[in-house]
C-alpha positions as CSV (number, residue, x, y, z in Angstrom):
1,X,-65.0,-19.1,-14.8
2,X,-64.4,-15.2,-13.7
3,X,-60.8,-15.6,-15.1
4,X,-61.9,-16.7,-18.3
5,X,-64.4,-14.1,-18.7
6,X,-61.8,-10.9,-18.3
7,X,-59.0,-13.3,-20.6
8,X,-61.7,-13.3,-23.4
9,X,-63.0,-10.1,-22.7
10,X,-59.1,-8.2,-22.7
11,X,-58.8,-10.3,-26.1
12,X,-62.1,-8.8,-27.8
13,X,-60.6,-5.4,-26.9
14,X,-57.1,-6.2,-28.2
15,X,-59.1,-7.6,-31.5
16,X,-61.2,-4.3,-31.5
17,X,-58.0,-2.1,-31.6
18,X,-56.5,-4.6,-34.1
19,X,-59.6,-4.1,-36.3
20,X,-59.8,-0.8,-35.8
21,X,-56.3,0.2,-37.2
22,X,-56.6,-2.3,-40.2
23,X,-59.4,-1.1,-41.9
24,X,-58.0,3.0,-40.8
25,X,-54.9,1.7,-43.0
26,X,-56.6,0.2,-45.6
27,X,-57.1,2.6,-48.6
28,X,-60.6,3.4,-50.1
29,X,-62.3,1.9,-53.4
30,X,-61.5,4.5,-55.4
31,X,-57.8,5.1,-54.6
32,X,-55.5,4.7,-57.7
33,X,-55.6,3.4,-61.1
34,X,-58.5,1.1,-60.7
35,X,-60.9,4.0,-59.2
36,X,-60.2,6.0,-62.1
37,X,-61.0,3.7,-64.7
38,X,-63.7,1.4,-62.8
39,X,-62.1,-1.5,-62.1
40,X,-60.7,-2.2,-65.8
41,X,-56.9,-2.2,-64.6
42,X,-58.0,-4.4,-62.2
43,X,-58.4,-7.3,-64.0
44,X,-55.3,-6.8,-65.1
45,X,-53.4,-5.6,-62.7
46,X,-55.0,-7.9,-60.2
47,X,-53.5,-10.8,-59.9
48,X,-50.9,-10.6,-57.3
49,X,-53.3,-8.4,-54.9
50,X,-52.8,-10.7,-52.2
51,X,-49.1,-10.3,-51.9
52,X,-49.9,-6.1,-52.1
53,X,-50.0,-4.8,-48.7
54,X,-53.6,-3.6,-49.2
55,X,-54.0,-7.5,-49.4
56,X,-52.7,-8.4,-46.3
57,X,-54.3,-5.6,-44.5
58,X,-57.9,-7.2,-45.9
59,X,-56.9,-10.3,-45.3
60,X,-56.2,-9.4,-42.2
61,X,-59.5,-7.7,-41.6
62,X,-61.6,-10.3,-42.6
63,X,-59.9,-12.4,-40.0
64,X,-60.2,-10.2,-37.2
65,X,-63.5,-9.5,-37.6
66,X,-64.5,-13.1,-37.8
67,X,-62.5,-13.4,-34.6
68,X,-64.1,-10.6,-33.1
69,X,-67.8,-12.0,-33.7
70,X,-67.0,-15.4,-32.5
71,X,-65.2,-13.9,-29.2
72,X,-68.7,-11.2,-28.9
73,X,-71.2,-14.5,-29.4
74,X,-68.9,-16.8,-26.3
75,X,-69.0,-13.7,-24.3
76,X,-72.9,-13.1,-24.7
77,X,-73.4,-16.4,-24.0
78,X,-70.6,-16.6,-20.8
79,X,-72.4,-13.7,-19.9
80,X,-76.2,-14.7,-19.9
């Protein structure tokens, strides 16, 4: 059970880092044409933002931080 405990708790700190640099890369909400016009352009220009690498780097957030959550709540209760 020890084993287990250091495995999940290496891979919450490899999901922290992970997490950390993905939303460091990510640009803010008012970076390029959309900021400057509120959003307009980005009904427009939004349909392929998944394929953009700002929406693989959110994607990729969402996903890591889910992971990191469920990974915190196993370890609280491994922990208990």
């Amino acid at each position: 059970m020890e084993v287990a405990k250091t495995v999940l708790l290496i891979v919450q700190i490899i999901v922290a880092l992970f997490l950390i640099v993905t939303v460091l890369l990510q640009h803010g909400n008012s970076y390029g044409l959309s900021g400057s016009i509120a959003g307009g352009a980005e009904t427009f220009f939004g349909k392929n933002k998944g394929r953009t690498i700002d929406g693989m780097l959110k994607k990729m957030t969402e996903i890591s931080a889910v992971l990191f959550v469920v990974i915190s709540l196993v370890l609280a209760y491994l922990l208990k």
